[in-house]
VOLO-623106 format. One line per 5 residues: number of its first residue (from 1); their letters; for each residue x, y, z of C-alpha. Coordinates in steps of 0.05 Angstrom, whole numbers. Layout:
<nodes>
NUM> a> X:Y:Z; ...
</nodes>
This chain:
<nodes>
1> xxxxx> 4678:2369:289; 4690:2354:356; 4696:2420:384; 4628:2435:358; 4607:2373:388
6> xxxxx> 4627:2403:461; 4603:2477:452; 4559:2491:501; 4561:2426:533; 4625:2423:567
11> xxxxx> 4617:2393:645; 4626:2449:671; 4573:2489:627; 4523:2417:652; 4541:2436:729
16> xxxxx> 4529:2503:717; 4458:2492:688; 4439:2433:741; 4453:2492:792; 4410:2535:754
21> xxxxx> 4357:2487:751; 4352:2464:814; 4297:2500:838; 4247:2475:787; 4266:2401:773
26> xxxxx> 4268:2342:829; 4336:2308:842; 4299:2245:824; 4319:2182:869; 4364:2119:849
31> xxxxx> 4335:2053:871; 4357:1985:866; 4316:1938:821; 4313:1869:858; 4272:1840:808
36> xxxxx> 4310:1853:747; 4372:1838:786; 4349:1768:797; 4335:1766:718; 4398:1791:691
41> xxxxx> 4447:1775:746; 4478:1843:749; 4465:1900:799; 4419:1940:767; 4398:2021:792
46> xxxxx> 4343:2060:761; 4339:2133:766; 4267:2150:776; 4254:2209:724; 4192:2194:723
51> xxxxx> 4178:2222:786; 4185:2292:755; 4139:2351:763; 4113:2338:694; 4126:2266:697
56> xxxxx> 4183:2259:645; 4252:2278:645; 4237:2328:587; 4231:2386:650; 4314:2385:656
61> xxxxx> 4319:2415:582; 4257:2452:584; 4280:2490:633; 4352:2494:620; 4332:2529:555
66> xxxxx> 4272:2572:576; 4318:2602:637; 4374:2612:578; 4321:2658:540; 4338:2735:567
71> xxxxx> 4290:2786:570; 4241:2741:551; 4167:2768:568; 4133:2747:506; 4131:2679:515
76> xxxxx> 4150:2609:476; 4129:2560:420; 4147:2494:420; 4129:2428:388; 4116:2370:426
81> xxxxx> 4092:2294:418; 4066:2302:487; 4124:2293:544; 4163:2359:515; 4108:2407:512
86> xxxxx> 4092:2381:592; 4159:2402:609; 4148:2470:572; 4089:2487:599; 4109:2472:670
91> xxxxx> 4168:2522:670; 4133:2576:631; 4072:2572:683; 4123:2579:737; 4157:2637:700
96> xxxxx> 4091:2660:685; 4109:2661:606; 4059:2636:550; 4070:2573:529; 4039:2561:463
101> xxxxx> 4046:2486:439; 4040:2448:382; 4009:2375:375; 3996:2315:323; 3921:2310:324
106> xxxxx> 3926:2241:342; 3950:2268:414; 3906:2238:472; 3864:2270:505; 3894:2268:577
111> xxxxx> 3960:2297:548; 3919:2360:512; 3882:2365:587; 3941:2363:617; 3981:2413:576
116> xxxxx> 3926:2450:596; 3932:2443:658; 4009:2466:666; 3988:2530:628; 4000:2518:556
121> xxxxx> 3959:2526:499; 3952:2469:455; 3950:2472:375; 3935:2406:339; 3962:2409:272
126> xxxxx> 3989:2345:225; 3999:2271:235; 4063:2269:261; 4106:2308:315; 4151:2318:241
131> xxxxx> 4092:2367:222; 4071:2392:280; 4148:2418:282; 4152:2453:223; 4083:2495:235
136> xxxxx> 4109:2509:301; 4168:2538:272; 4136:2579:216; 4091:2607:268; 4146:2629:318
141> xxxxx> 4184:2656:270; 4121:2703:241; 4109:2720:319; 4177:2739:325; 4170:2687:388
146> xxxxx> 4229:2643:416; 4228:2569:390; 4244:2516:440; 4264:2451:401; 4245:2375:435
151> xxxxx> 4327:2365:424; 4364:2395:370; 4371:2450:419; 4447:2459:458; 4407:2483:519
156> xxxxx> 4360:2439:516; 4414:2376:513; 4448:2408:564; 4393:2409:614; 4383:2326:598
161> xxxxx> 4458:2319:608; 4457:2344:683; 4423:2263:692; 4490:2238:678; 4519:2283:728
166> xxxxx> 4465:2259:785; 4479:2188:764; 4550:2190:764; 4553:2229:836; 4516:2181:871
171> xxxxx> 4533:2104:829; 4597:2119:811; 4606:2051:791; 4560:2047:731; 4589:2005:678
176> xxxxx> 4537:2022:636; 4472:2073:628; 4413:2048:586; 4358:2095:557; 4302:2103:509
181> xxxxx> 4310:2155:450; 4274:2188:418; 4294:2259:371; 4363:2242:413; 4361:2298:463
186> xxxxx> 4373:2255:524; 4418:2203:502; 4469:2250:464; 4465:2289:531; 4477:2240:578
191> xxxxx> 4523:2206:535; 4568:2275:524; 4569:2301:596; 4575:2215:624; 4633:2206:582
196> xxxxx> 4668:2272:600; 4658:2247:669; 4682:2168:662; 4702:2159:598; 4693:2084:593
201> xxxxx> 4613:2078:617; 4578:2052:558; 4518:2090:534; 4461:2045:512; 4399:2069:465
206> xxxxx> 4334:2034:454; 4272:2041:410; 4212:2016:390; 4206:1985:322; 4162:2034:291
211> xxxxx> 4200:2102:322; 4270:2071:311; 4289:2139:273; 4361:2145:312; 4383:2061:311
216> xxxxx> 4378:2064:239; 4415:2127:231; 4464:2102:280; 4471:2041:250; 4486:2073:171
221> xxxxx> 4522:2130:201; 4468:2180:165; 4404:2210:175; 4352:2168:160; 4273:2187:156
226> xxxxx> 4222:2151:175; 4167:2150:126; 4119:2150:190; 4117:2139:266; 4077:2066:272
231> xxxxx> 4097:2053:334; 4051:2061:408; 4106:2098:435; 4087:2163:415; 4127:2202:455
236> xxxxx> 4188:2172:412; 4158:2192:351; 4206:2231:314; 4208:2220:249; 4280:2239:236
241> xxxxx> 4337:2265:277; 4388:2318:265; 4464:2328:236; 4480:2356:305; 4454:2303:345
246> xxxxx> 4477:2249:309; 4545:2275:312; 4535:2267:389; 4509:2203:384; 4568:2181:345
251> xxxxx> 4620:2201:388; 4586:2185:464; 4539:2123:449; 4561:2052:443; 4506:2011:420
256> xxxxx> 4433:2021:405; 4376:1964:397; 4299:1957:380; 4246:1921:416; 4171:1908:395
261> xxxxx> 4115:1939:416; 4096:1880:446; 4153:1869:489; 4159:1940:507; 4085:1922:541
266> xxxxx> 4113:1861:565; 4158:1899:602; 4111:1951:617; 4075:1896:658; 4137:1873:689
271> xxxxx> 4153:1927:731; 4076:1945:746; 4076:1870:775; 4151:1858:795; 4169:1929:826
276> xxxxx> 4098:1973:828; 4128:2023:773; 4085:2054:723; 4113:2076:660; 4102:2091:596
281> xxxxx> 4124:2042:530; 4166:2088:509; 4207:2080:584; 4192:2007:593; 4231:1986:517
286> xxxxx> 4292:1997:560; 4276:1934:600; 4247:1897:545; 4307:1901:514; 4349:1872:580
291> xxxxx> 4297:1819:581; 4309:1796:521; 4374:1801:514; 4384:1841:457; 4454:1871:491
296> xxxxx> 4518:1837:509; 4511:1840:584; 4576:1796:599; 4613:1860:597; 4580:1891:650
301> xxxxx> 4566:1889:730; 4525:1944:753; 4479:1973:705; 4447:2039:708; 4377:2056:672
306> xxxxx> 4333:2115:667; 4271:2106:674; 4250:2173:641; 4169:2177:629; 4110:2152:654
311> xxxxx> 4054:2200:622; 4010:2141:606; 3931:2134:621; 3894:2078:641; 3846:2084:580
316> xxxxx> 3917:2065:541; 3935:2009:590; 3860:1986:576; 3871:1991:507; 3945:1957:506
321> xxx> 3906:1899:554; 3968:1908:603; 3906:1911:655
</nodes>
């Protein structure tokens, strides 16, 4: 099991890729937070993937797998609960490659404009990214078109793993990384590549309650199905994750917590107020959940977090009454 666990995502394979990749994603900065610092007590950096083209980390595996894809002139389908089909649409426009993407029709607005606006074309279709998924597939498959999974894709974990690399080059003194998760992508491939590079950094998941798919299959040590996504953060909404990444998760992630929507929004407000950051709920659940102390922070000294998405309108923050 785990060899399987490494194919394809081997350090060397992530270097390779981050090389590759280079020329279409930003090496995103690391910044100190002062104001959570003066919460928790602990030096705290956040890497500021949110500052990429498509404004969520989602371009590093996009593009790792679309530049994978030889001889590829036809184009791509993916499915996407907004953030993923972004990243998808970004590369393919650069490639000049169709990018044909598939939605929940609960999807705002600004993400179908936006989608739009990288070059894709969105299809709405089901009430769930779970749905969405599965006519995305059938359709690729009768197109004869490549598939490009949100993160039970090697390629596509591999391109989210080169963070771990950045991170680790630059604060090699992280005790720690915390992350949001949502399919898994991200965390199984920070957590693989980070613990091939220092073995004993702890890798930290959060969720919302509502889209907390992966902490209750962590927690059983099983896949466990949501019977829907409840939750505001959308962009976690997976409904279920995968025998492959779980595997990953088990063998590269140390603990995994949930926070409400509320305090996700909280926290949401916290760093608009405390350190003029904008992000999305399904970024911010990361701090709620170091605000309210739903880790063992004793352990720990400096504390790394990645602050991964901040596709959120202001129609939303209206809504949420963070302003």
């Amino acid at each position: 099991m785990a060899s399987k666990i490494y194919t394809g995502l081997t350090l060397q394979e992530a270097q390779n890729t981050l090389s590759s990749i280079r020329p279409y994603i930003l090496k995103s900065p690391i910044i100190r937070s002062h104001a959570l610092e003066a919460k928790l007590n602990k030096k705290i950096y956040c890497k500021l993937e949110y500052l990429q083209p498509t404004r969520s980390f989602k371009v590093r595996g996009a593009c790792s797998k679309i530049l994978s894809l030889e001889n590829n002139q036809e184009g791509v389908v993916t499915a996407s609960g907004g953030n993923h089909g972004l990243a998808v649409s970004y590369i393919c426009n650069e490639l000049k490659l169709p990018a044909i993407v598939y939605l929940p029709t609960n999807t705002t607005s600004e993400t179908i404009d936006m989608i739009k606006f990288w070059g894709g074309t969105p299809v709405l279709y089901g009430s769930s990214w779970d749905e969405a998924d599965e006519k995305a597939q059938l359709y690729a498959k009768e197109m004869q078109l490549p598939y490009v999974h949100a993160f039970d894709d090697t390629a596509v974990v591999r391109g989210q793993g080169t963070i771990a690399i950045e991170m680790l080059n630059e604060q090699s003194g992280l005790d720690a990384i915390f992350l949001s998760v949502g399919g898994g992508g991200l965390i199984s491939g920070v957590g693989v590549i980070a613990k091939q590079m220092k073995p004993e950094v702890h890798i930290n998941g959060v969720e919302t309650v509502g889209a907390d798919a992966v902490t209750q299959s962590f927690n059983s040590g099983r896949i466990e199905r949501l019977p829907a996504i409840t939750s505001i953060a959308k962009t976690l909404g997976a409904q279920q994750t995968t025998e492959d990444t779980l595997a990953r998760i088990k063998v590269s992630v140390n603990d995994m917590q949930t926070v409400t929507d509320q305090e996700a929004l909280d926290a949401l407000k916290f760093l608009l107020e405390e350190e003029k950051i904008l992000v999305e709920p399904a970024t911010s659940c990361i701090v709620a959940a170091l605000l309210e102390n739903k880790f063992d922070l004793s352990q720990y000294n400096t504390i790394g977090i990645i602050l991964c998405g901040a596709n959120v309108s202001l129609r939303e923050l209206q809504k949420w009454n963070v302003v």
